[in-house]
C-alpha positions, 0 to 999 in steps of 0.5 A, spaced: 827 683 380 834 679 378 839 681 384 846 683 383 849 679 389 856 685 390 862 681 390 867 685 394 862 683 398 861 676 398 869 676 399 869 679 406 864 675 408 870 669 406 875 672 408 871 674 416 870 666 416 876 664 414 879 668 419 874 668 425 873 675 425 871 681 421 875 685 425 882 682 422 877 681 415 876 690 415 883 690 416 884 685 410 881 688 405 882 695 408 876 697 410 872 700 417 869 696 422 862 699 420 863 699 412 864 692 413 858 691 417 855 695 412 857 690 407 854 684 411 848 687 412 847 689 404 848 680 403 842 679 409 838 684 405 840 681 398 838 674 401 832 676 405 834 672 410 839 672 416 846 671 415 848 669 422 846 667 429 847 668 436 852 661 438 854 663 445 858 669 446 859 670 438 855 669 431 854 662 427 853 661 420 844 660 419 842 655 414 842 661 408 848 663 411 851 657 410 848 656 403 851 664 401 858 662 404 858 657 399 856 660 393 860 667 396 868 663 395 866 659 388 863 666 386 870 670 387 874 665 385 871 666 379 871 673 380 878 673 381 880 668 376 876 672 370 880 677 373 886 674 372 885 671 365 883 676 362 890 681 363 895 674 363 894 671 357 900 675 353 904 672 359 909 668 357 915 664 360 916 658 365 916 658 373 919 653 377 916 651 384 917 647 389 913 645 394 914 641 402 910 635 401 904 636 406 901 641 400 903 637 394 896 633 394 892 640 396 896 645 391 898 642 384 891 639 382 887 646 384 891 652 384 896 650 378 889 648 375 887 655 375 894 658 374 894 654 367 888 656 365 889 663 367 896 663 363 896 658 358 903 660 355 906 660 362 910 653 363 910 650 371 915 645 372 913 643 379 918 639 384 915 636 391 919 634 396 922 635 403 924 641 406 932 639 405 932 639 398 927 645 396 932 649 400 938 647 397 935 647 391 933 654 391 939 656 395 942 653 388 937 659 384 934 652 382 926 654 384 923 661 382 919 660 389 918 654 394 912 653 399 916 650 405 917 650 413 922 654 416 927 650 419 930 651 426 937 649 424 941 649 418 946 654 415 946 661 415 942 663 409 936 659 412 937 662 419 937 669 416 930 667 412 927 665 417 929 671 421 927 676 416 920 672 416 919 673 423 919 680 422 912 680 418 908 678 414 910 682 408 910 680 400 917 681 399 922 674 397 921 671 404 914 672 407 910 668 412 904 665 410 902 661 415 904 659 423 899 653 424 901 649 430 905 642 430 899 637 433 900 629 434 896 625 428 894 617 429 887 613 427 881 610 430 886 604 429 891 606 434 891 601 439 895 605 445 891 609 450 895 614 455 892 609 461 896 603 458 902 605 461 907 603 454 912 607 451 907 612 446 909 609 438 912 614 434 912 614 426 918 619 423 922 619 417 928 615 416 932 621 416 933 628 421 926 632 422 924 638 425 918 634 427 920 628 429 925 632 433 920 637 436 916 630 439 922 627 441 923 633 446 916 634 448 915 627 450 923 628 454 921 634 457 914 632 460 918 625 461 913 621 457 918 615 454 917 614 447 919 608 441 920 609 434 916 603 430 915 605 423 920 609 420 920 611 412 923 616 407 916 618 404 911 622 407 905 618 404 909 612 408 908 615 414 900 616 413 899 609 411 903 606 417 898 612 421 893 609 418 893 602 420 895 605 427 902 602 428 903 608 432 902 616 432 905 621 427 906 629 428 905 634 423 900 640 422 893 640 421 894 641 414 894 636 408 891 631 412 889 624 408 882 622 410 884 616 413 888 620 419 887 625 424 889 631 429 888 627 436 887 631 441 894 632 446 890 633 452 886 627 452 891 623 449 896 625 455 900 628 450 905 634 451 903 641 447 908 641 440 910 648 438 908 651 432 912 652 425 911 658 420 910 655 413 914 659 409 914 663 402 921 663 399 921 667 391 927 668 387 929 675 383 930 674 376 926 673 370 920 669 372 918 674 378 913 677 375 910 670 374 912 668 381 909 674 383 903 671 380 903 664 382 905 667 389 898 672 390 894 666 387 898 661 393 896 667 398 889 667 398 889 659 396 891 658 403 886 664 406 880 661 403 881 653 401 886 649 405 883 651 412 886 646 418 881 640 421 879 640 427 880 635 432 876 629 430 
């Protein structure tokens, strides 16, 4: 007998993985704790085989449940871009994005590749830069929707962004999408070690940066001194000099070349870094409705596919 694996389903078991709990996924998708448990049990039955196991204190994924997570995230994508194909091929228009550069590499290939597919008469112009110019830009009605990290500083309309972000995490034209915490990133090439007593090696952009500024103060507070050894005015810059271990990098976990990882603060003797909302900025007009596309899209790209990696 063929078995119909149930899709609302499938995207609670993503959804609870990717949160870490299905508590916060029941409150997600908008259902109790007991429907959600229902759901998980109706997938080990359709699988004939337990989906999780007992790891200390909490549950891990058994081998069928790894297998049945896989084939649950391609199977709602297609799902969802099915959905999305169907109603969006009339839309027409253009979208202007722009994107921090941490998310270039991530984002355009994967999620404007499923965009495109789902609106083929819908035209994006993608522009990745640094925070700096994507604000000015869309300050200047120059972006439909931007993909950057709140800043601390910088002028009033920023500051007031950045408040109303605080405020919650709702849909409407400043939202949080994420808040990851800043972490220091190197190689297994980097020759420093805490015990050697020498300055830690920083890599920075050539010009002011909420990151460098964040190590700086940490490094100061904690009364660890610190030189700059590298410095260049793009992003991949920096990893390739990370890379070759000239010194250490500080971004969030996101992004991350293969070749550079998160290090771990407390064994490399470095101080604890504040965390940064990542934030979603969409600008009313004509296009909205294809920003308010886009934007759910990115929404749940960044729940399901771009997933911080662990310390290495």
């Amino acid at each position: 007998m063929q078995v119909n694996l149930d899709i609302a389903a499938l995207r609670t078991l993503v959804i609870g993985m990717d949160l870490g709990s299905f508590a916060k996924a029941a409150d997600r998708v908008g259902r109790s704790t007991s429907a959600v448990s229902a759901q998980i049990k109706k997938l080990e039955d359709q699988a004939g085989a337990p989906l999780f196991k007992k790891a200390g204190r909490g549950l891990a994924l058994t081998d069928a449940g790894e297998v049945m997570l896989d084939y649950a995230r391609r199977l709602v994508g297609l799902n969802d871009e099915a959905a999305v194909a169907t109603r969006g091929l009339d839309m027409e228009g253009w979208i202007r994005l722009g994107l921090q550069e941490d998310f270039g590499e991530a984002l355009l290939p994967q999620l404007l590749g499923r965009f495109a597919r789902a609106h083929p008469k819908v035209r994006i112009e993608a522009r990745v830069a640094r925070n700096t110019e994507l604000r000015e830009r869309f300050d200047a009605g120059q972006l439909d929707l931007a993909l950057l990290w709140n800043s601390t500083t910088g002028t009033e309309g920023a500051r007031a962004r950045a408040r109303r972000a605080d405020t919650g995490a709702g849909h409407g034209p400043v939202e949080r999408l994420a808040r990851p915490r800043m972490c220091w990133i190197g190689s297994a090439a980097l020759p420093w070690r805490p015990e050697s007593g020498e300055p830690v090696p920083l890599i920075a952009f050539d010009r002011p940066c909420q990151f460098t500024q964040a190590a700086t103060t940490a490094l100061d507070r904690a009364r660890i001194p610190w030189r700059l050894v590298f410095t260049s005015p793009s992003l991949s810059g920096l990893w390739a000099a990370a890379a070759a271990g000239l010194g250490i990098n500080v971004r969030t976990p996101y992004g991350l070349p293969a070749s550079v990882r998160p290090l771990d603060a407390k064994a490399a003797g470095l101080p604890a870094l504040p965390a940064i909302p990542l934030l979603l900025l969409k600008h009313p007009g004509e296009s909205q409705p294809l920003a308010d596309r886009l934007a759910a899209m990115m929404r749940e790209h960044m729940d399901s596919e771009i997933e911080p990696r662990p310390h290495g």
